[in-house]
C-alpha positions as CSV (number, residue, x, y, z in Angstrom):
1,X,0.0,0.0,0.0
2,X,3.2,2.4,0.3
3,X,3.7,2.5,-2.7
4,X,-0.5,3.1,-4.2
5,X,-0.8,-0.9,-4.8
6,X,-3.9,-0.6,-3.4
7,X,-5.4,-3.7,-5.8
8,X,-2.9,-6.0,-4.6
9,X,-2.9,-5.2,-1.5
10,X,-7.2,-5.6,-1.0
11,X,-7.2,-9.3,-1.2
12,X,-3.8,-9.5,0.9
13,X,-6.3,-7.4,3.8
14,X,-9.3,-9.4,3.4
15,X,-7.5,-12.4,4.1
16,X,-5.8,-11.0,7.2
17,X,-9.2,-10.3,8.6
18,X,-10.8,-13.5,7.6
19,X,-7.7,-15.5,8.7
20,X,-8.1,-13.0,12.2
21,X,-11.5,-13.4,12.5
22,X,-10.8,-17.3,12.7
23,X,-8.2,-17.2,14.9
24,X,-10.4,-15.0,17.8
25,X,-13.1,-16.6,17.2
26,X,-16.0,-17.0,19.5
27,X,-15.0,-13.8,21.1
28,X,-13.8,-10.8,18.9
29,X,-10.4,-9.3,20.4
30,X,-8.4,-6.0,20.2
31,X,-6.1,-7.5,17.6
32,X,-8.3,-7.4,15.1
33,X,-8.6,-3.5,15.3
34,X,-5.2,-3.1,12.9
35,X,-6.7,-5.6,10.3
36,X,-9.8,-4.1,10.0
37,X,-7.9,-0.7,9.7
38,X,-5.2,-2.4,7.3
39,X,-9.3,-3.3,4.8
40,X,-10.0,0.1,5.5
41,X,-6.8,1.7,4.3
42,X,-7.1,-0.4,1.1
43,X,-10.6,0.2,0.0
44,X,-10.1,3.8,0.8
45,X,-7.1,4.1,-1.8
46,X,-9.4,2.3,-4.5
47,X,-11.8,4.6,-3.4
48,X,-14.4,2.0,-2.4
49,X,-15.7,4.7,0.4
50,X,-19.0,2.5,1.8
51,X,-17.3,-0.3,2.2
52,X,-13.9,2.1,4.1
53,X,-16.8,3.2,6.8
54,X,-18.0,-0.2,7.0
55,X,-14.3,-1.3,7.8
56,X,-13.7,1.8,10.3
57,X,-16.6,1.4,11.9
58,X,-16.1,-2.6,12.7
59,X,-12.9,-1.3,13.7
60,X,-14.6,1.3,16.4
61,X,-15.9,-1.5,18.3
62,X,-12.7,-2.6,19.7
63,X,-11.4,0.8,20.7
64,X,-14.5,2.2,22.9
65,X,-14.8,1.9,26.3
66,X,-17.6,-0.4,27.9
């Protein structure tokens, strides 16, 4: 993504949030925060802006307090 790759790098991010989601599962956990961001980077720079905020805002979750 440095370097504006964006359509290389989108599949590279969906897998680390699928293969993230797997590995917390049941309970969702802080780490996936960065992948999530990492999906939302990436759809952003290929300008995919629904799917960003969707991204961003699954990424919310694990950053507010209870």
């Amino acid at each position: 993504m440095s370097e504006g790759e964006y359509e290389l790098a989108l599949p590279v991010a969906f897998d680390a949030v699928k293969l993230g989601q797997a590995l917390f599962k049941p309970a969702p956990a802080l780490q996936l925060c960065p992948l999530y961001l990492l999906a939302a980077q990436a759809t952003l720079g290929l300008k995919r802006t629904t799917l960003c905020e969707d991204f961003l805002g699954l990424a919310s979750w694990y950053v507010m307090p209870i």
